[in-house]
C-alpha angles and dihedrals in degrees: 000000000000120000113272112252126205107235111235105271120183140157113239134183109309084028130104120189122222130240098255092038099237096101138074120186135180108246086188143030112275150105111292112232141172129197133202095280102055097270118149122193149168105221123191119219124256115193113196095204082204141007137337097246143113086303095066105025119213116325121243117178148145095208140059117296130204122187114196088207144020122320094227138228116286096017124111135219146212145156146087100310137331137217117185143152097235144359119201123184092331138135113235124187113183128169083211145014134345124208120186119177101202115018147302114237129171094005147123119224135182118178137171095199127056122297118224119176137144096236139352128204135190092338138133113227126185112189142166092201146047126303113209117192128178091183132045135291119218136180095354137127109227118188111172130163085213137055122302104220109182092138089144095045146053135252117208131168096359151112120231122178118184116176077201099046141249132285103196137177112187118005117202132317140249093255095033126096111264107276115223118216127189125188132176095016128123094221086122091059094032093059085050083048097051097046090040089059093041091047088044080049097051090045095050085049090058093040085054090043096050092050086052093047085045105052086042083060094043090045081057089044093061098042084058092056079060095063097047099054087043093052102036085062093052084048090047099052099036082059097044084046093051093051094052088043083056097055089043097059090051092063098043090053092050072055103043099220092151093170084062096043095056094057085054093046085058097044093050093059095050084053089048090049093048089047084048095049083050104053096041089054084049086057091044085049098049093054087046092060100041088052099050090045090056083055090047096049078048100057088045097051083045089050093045085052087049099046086048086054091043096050077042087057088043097049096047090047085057090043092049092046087047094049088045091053084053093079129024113224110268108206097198126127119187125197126195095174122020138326102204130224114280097017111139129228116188127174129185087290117026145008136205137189118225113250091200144002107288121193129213107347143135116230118191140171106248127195127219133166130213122179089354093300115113124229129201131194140159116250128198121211132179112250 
């Protein structure tokens, strides 16, 4: 039996966490939602009567979001979840689904929900879940960790790649550029991987940066310690030597000695300009330190804001390790039209580029063993 794992299990906006941390409960009025790394929210509802353009701005928002019309070219996106008519040339981040009624064109898109348009075309898309398309899909890169269904429509020049596997209807074209399908394969969660570990990298760097930053200024601090102690003495014995020589200079003027009070006199006031030039590098010292100690209190608040990034970074690499144990990688393609002459189909082990069309078929990577070692090979079967 495996080793039990705790899910990720985190408080986000409209959440509030219990004592004892077993407990998650709403704190407004909202739809409840959790995404693939453990984050639950309440989210509140925008509605954008129109379009996504310069008369809106970009949209920023923990909650569902609904546009009446097309995100345009050149406007970001994020939130919870988005439902829209159109997106054109935009960048859209979502913790969860994406529903767009027409079609995405020109944009980038990472998800963490399921995808469902009607067409996409020359767009990047990043999604946990499932994408769902009726149309066709051209000239895009599509890297999902769940199935590609597109079985009424048609994929050309493109690259597609499902850890769950493809539904396809049509596959390239005789004119079009070789399409590249990938099924069964991680590359959408080795490329999170990859920039978790690069981002947890990059935050560590600036931890270790900020300490440094922080015992150079301490090092200073205590230097600093130093001069005061050096200079408080000098301060201290000028004035213990200023009030003898006080005494002193009563006696000499009951006795009238005035040659002897004038030496004193002159003395006195060297003592007075040393005590002066002490007390003003104390000042000068003080400022220094305080100073130095707002600098110190910055960097820690900036270190607390870095750890909390870092244990963010660790808690999203186990949530992604734990999403990607849920389903095992499925390394079938389906077709229900034609799959055309020089696509390529390629699974965790092998890849193969199709000699000649091929209807309504299943291809899938397939695993033997001879003598211990193990064989794989892609086999085409009629629907």
């Amino acid at each position: 039996v495996e080793a039990v794992a705790d899910p990720p299990f985190e408080s986000g906006p409209g959440t509030g966490m219990s004592e004892d941390a077993l407990e998650i409960k709403a704190e407004i009025d909202g739809q409840p939602h959790l995404d693939k790394m453990g984050l639950i929210t309440v989210s509140p509802e925008l509605v954008i009567p129109g379009d996504v353009d310069f008369n809106t701005g970009n949209i920023s928002f923990n909650g569902n979001i609904i546009v009446k019309g097309t995100v345009k070219e050149g406007f970001k996106v994020n939130g919870a979840s988005l439902t829209a008519q159109e997106i054109e040339g935009a960048d859209i981040t979502l913790t969860g689904d994406l529903n767009v009624s027409a079609g995405i064109t020109d944009s980038q898109i990472s998800i963490q929900g399921n995808l469902v348009a009607r067409f996409i075309n020359n767009s990047r898309i990043m999604a946990f879940g499932d994408l769902t398309v009726t149309k066709e899909i051209i000239d895009s890169d599509l890297c999902i960790s769940g199935r590609c269904q597109n079985q009424g429509g048609s994929i050309m020049a493109s690259k597609v790649s499902a850890k769950l596997g493809i539904d396809a209807g049509s596959v390239g074209t005789k004119t079009s550029s070789p399409t590249m399908l990938k099924i069964g394969t991680r590359d959408h969660l080795e490329q999170l991987f990859a920039a978790q570990e690069q981002n947890l990298a990059t935050s560590l760097a600036r931890s270790d940066q900020i300490k440094a930053e922080i015992a150079t200024l301490e090092t200073e601090e205590q230097a600093l310690y130093e001069q005061i102690s050096e200079t408080a003495t000098i301060q201290d014995r000028s004035q213990l030597a200023l009030k003898e020589m006080k005494s002193d200079l009563a006696a000499m003027k009951a006795a009238g000695d005035d040659a002897q009070i004038q030496l004193v006199k002159s003395e006195m006031e060297k003592i007075s300009q040393t005590a002066r030039e002490a007390e003003k590098k104390l000042n000068t010292i003080f400022e220094t330190q305080d100073r130095i100690a707002r600098q110190i209190t910055g960097l820690k608040n900036r270190l607390d804001q870095t750890e909390k990034v870092n244990m963010t970074h660790v808690r999203e690499k186990k949530a992604l390790k734990i999403f990607d144990k849920k389903e095992a990688p499925r390394a079938v393609l389906t077709i229900t039209g034609t799959i055309a002459q020089n696509s390529q189909v390629a699974g965790p082990h092998t890849r193969i580029t199709v000699k000649e069309d091929q209807s309504r078929c299943k291809i899938h990577e397939l695993e033997t063993r001879e003598d211990g070692i193990r064989h794989f090979e892609m086999i085409f079967s009629d629907l």
